[in-house]
C-alpha positions in Angstrom: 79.7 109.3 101.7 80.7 106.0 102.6 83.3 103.7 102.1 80.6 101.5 100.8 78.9 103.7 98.4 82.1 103.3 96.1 82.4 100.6 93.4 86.6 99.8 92.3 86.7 99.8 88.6 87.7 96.5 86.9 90.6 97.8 85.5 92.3 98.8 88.0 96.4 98.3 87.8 97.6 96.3 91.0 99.2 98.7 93.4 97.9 101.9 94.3 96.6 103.0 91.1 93.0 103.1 91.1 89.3 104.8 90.2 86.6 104.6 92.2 83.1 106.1 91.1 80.1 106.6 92.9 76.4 107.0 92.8 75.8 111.4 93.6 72.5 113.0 94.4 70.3 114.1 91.9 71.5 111.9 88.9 75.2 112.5 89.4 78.5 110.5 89.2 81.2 110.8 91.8 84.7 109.7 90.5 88.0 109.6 92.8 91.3 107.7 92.2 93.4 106.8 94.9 96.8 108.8 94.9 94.7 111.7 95.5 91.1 110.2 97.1 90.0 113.7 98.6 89.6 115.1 94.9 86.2 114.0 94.0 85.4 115.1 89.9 81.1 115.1 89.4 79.3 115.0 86.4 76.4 114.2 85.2 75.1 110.9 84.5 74.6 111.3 80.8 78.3 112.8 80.4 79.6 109.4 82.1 77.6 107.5 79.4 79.5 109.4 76.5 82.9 108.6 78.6 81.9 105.2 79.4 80.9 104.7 75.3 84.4 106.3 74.4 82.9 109.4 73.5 80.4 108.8 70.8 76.9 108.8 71.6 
């Protein structure tokens, strides 16, 4: 994936503290933070809904 594929949240702290989530094939979500960028978690686009919503649905 490229470097350009990844969006920088707008919260991230200043410094080196930072998510960065992507678009994954077949309606998944890619998210990586930068201390340790070559761990990638992937879920489903539905589960990053409830996350993004705080967890109620």
């Amino acid at each position: 994936m490229s470097p350009n594929d990844w969006q920088r949240s707008s919260f991230c702290a200043e410094g080196d503290s930072c998510v960065y989530v992507a678009r994954g094939h077949e309606d998944r979500v890619l998210v990586a933070d930068t201390p340790t960028p070559e761990t990638v978690i992937t879920v489903s686009a539905p589960a990053w809904a409830v996350f993004l919503s705080g967890g109620t649905t």
